[in-house]
C-alpha positions in Angstrom: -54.2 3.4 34.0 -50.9 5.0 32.6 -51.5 6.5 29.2 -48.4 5.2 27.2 -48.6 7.7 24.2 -49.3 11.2 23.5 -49.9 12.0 19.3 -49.4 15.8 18.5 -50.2 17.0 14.9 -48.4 19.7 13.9 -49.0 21.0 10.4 -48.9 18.3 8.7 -47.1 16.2 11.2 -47.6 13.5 13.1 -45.9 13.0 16.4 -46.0 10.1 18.7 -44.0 9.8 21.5 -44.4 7.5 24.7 -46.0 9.8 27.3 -44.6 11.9 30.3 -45.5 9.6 33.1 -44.7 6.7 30.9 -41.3 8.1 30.2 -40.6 8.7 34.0 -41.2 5.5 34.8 -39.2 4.1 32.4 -36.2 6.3 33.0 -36.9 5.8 36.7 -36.8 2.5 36.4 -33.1 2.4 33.7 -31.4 5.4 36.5 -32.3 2.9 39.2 -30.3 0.4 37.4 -27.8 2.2 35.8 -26.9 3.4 39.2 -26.3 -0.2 40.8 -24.3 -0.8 37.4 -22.1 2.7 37.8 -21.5 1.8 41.3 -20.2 -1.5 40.7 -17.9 -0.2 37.8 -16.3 2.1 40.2 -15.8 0.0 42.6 -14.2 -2.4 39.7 -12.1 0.7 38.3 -10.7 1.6 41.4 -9.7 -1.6 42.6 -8.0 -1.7 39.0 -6.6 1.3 38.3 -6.8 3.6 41.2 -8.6 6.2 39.6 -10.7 8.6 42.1 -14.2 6.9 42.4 -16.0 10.5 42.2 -14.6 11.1 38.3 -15.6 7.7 37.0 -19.5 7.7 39.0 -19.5 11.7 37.6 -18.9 10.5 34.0 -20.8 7.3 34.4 -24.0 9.9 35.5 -23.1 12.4 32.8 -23.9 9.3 30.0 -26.8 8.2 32.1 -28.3 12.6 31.5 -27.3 11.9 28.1 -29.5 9.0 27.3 -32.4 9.9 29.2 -32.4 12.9 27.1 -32.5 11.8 24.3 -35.0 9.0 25.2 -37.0 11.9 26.0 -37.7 13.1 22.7 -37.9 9.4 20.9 -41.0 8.3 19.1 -41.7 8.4 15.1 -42.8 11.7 13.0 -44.9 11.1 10.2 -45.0 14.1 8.3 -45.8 14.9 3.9 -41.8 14.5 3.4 -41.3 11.0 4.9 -40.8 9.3 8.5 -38.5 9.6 11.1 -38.2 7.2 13.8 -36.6 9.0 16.2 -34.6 5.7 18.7 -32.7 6.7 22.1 -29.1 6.2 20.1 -29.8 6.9 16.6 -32.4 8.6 14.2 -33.4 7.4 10.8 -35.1 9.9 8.2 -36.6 7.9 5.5 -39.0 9.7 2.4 -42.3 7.9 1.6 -40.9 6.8 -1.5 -38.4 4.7 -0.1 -41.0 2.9 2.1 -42.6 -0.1 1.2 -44.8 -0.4 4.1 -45.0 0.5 7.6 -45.6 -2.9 10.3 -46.8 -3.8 13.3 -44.8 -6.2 15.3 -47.4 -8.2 17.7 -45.2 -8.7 21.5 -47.6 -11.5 21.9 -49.9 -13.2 19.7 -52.8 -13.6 22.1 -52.7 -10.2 23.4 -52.8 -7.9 20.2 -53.0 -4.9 22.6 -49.0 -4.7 22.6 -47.9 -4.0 19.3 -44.7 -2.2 18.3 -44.1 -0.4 15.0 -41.5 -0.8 12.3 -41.3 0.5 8.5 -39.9 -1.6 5.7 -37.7 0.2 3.7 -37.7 -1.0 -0.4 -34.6 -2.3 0.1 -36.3 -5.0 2.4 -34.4 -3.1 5.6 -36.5 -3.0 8.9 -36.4 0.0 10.9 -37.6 -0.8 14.3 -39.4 1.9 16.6 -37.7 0.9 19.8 -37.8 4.5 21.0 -42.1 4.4 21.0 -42.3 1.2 23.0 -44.9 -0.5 22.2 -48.5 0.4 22.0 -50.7 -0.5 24.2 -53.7 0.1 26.3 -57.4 1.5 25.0 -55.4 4.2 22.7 -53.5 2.0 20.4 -56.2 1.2 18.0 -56.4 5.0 17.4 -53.0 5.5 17.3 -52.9 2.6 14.0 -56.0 3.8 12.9 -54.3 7.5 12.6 -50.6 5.7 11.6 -52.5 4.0 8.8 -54.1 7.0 7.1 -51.6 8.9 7.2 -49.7 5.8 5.6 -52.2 5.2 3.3 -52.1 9.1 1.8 -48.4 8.4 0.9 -49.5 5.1 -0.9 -47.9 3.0 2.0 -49.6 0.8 3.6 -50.1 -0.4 7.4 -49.6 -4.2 7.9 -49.7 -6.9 10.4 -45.9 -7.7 10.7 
């Protein structure tokens, strides 16, 4: 069995991010089809336009670099200033006081062992941890168990979303 997260604690920071093997996978897996999709394109923009097929597939695989980059270092922080939840195209840094709670967000109701996580800003704003995945496997009730006190120390509390 893959392990799907690794937790660090740094500090007082709390890092989870999807693991190594998960990640290569997964960005096996999206270069695979972002491939079929860039060759298609350039085969679509050359018929077009005319431009060289080499310059559109090189900037097409320059994006791809890009977002498996920064997928590479997505997860959520949970450290004594606030979270971060740290998505493949955008970050969001939000301080404990402006949470309300942090969520769990059940994949399917019958099988609880895929859950994703979310927080709920005060502002009633979800804030989805795409970039995690979900949780699952034999870790991911230590993973709540350690999302939840930490949580719980900033008077925010874990619940079933």
């Amino acid at each position: 069995m893959i392990r799907r997260q690794r937790v660090t604690r740094t500090g007082g920071t709390v890092r989870i991010r999807s693991s190594w093997r998960w990640l290569l996978l997964d960005a096996t897996l999206w270069v695979a089809v972002a491939t079929l999709f860039a060759i298609g394109f350039a085969v679509a923009v050359v018929s077009a336009l005319g431009a060289p097929a080499g310059v559109v597939l090189a900037v097409w695989g320059g994006v791809t670099v890009v977002l498996v980059l920064r997928a590479l270092r997505a997860g959520l922080d949970l450290s004594p200033d606030g979270v971060v939840v740290r998505n493949v195209l955008r970050s969001h840094v939000i301080p404990w006081d402006e949470i309300s709670r942090i969520e769990t967000c059940s994949f399917a109701a019958q099988m609880e062992r895929f859950v994703g996580l979310a927080v709920r800003r005060g502002s009633g704003r979800l804030v989805r941890a795409r970039g995690l995945g979900s949780l699952s496997g034999p870790y991911v009730h230590e993973i709540l168990a350690l999302v939840r006190r930490t949580a719980e120390r900033h008077g925010v509390p874990l619940v079933n979303g």
